[in-house]
KOLDREN-646696 format. One record per atom (N, C-alpha, C, O): y, z, x. Coordinates in pm, whole numbers, plus 50000, padded with zeros to 5 digits. Atoms other than C-alpha are relative to their C-alpha. Example, Ala and Ser with C-alpha at 12.3 -4.5 7.8 and 13.67 -1.06 7.14 Angstrom:
2
498815000050089
495505078051230
501205000050090
501185006650194
498814999449918
498945071451367
501095007349923
502205009049974
end
This chain:
149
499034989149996
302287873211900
500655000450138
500045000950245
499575002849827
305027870412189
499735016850073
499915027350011
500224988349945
304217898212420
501725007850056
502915004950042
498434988649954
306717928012585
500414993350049
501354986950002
499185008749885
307527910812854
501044991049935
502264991049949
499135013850136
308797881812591
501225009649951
502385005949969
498674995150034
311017909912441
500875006950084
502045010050063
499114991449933
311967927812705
501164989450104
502084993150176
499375007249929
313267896712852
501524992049937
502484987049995
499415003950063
315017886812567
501445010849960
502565005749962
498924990349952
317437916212554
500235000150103
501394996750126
499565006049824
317447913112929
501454988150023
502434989050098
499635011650029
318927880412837
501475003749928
502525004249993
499204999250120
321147886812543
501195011450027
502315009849978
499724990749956
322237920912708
501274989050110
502504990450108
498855007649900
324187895912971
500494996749966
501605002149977
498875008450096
325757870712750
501135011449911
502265008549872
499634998450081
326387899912559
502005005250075
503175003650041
499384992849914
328147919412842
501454985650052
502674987050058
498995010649934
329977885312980
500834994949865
501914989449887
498855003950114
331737877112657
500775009649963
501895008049914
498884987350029
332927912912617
501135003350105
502315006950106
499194999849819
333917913312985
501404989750020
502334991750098
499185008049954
335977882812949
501425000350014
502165003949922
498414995949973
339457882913119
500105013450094
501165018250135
500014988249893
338027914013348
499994991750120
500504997650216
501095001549889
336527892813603
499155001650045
498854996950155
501294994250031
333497909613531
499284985349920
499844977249846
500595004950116
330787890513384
498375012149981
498155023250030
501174989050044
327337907013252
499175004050095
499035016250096
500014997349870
325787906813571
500795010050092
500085018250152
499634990249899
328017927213780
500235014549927
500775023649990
499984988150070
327887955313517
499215008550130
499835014150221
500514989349909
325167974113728
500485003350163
500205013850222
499854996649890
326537970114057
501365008849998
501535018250075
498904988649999
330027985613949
499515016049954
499945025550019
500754991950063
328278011013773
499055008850180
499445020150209
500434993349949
325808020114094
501675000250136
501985011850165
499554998149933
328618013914350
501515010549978
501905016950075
499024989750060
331588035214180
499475019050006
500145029150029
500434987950002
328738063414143
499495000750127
498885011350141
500784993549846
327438062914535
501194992450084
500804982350144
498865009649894
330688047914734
499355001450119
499015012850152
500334999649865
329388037815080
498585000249960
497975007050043
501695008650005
325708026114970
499954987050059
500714977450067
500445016249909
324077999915158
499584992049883
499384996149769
500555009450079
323007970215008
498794999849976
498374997849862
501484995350078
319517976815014
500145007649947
499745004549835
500014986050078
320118011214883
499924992849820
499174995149725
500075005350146
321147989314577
499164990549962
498874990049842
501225004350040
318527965914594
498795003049988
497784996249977
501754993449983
315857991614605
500065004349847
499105006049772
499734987150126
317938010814290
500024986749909
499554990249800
499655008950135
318577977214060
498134987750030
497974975550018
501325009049954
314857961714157
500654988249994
500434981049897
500185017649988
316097928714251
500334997650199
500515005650290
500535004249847
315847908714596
501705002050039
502745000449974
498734997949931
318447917814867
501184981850004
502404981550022
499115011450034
319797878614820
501004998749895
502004991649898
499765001750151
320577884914455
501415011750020
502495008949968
499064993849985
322737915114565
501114996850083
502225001550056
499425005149912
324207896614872
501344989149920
502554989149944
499235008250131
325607870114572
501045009549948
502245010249974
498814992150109
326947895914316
501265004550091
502475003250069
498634992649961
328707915514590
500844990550066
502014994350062
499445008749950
329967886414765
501534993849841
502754993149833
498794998550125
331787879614413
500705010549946
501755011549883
498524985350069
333157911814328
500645001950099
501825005050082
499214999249880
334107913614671
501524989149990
502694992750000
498925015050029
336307877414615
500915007549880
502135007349893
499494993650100
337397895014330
500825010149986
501675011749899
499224987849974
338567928114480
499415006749891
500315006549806
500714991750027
336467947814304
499565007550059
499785018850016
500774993649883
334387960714610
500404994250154
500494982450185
500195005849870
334757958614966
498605002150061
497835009950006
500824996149920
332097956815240
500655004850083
501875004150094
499854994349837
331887974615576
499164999150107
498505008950072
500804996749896
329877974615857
499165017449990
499715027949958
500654983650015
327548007215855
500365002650162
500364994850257
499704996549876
328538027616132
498765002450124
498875001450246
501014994949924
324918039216234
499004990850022
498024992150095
501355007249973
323058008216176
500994983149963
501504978249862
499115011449986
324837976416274
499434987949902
500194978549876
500555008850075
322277955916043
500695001949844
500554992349769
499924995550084
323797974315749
501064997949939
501855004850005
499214996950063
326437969115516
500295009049894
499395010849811
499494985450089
328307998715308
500834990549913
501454980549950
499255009450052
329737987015004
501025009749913
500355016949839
499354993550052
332968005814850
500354996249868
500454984149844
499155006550103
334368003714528
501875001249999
502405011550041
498405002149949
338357995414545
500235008449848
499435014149775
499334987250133
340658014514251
499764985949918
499594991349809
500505006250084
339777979514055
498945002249931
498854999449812
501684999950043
336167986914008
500465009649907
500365007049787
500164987350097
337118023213865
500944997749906
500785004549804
498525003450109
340478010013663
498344995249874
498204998449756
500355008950151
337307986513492
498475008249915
497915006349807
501404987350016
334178015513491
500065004749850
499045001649789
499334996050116
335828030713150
499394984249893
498694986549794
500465009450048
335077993413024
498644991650027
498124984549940
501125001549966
332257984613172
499275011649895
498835005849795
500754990450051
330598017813013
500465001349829
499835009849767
499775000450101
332058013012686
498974988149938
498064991649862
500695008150019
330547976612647
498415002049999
497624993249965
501605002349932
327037988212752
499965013249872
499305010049773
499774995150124
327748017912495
499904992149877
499334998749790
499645007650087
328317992112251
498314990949971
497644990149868
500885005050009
325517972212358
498845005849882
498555002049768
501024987550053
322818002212282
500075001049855
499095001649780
499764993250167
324488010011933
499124981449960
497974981949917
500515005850032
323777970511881
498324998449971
497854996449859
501445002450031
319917967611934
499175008549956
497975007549933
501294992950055
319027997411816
501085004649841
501355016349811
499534999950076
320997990511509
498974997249851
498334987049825
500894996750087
319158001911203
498675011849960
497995016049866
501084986749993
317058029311375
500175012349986
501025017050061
499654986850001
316948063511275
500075007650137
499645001650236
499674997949914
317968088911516
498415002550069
498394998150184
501575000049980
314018094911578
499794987550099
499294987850211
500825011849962
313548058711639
500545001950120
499815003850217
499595004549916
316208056011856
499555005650181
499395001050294
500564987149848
315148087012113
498434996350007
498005002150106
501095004449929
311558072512133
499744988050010
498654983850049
500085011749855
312658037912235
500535003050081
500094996850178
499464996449867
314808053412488
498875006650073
498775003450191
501084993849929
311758074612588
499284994450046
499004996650164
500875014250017
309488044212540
500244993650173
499564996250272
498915007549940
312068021112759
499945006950132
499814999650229
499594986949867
312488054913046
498394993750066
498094986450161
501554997149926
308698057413097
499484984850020
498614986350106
499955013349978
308268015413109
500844996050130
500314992050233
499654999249856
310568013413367
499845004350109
499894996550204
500624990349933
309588039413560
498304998250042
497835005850127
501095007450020
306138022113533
500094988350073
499184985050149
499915009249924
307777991613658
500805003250124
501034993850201
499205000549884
309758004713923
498825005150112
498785000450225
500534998049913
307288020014082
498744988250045
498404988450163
500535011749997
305077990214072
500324989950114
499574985250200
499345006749881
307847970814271
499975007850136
499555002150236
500264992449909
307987998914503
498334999050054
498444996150173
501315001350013
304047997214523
499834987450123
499484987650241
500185012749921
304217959614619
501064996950122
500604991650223
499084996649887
307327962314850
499595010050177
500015008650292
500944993549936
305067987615029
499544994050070
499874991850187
500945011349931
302607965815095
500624990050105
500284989450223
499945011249935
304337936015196
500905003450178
501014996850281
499434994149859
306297960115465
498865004250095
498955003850218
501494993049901
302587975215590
499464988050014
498734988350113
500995013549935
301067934615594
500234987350000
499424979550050
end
């Protein structure tokens, strides 16, 4: 029997392709969904800020924004208070494509939980909440650590 992880990776998965074929002709692909998404809703977040909020490694964010940036989607800045820091804005592109971005991911949702009553659907979202929340703090946990040794 494939385990969670196995499925949760597999929507993980499928969730991108699904996002980058809907995206196509934005300049979006399925990937930069979350960063327009957190940077539209906190303008002037650092880059860790978003690699603490999307659990992935500050390299992985350094990439995406480096392409939406090329893109004009987002700019960087220099942080004013901490010269190590970059602030990352969203330009009137990001928010022209936010409306589509949030539609697609709308879209997504109706897909995989296509067939479930409204029951089902509110205790895999509940399910899904408290799993994450499980894993985020986890990363946080070990992030901890590796800053204290």
């Amino acid at each position: 029997m494939p385990s969670i992880n196995h499925h949760i990776m597999t929507i993980a998965r499928s969730s991108n392709l699904f996002r980058s074929e809907r995206l196509q002709g934005t300049g979006l692909c399925g990937p930069h969904c979350p960063y327009i998404l957190r940077v539209c809703r906190e303008p002037g977040t650092t880059q860790e800020a978003i690699a603490r909020a999307l659990c992935v490694n500050k390299s992985s964010v350094a990439r995406q924004l480096a392409s939406l940036e090329q893109s004009g989607f987002v700019e960087r800045r220099p942080c004013p208070t901490d010269s190590r820091a970059m602030e990352v804005y969203p330009t009137q592109k990001a928010f022209d494509a936010l409306p589509a971005v949030r539609a697609v991911l709308a879209e997504w949702n109706e897909r995989i939980t296509d067939g479930f009553s409204d029951e089902e659907r509110a205790l895999f979202a509940a399910l899904a909440e408290r799993a994450a929340a499980n894993a985020r703090a986890e990363i946080e946990r070990i992030r901890g650590a590796e800053a204290d040794g």
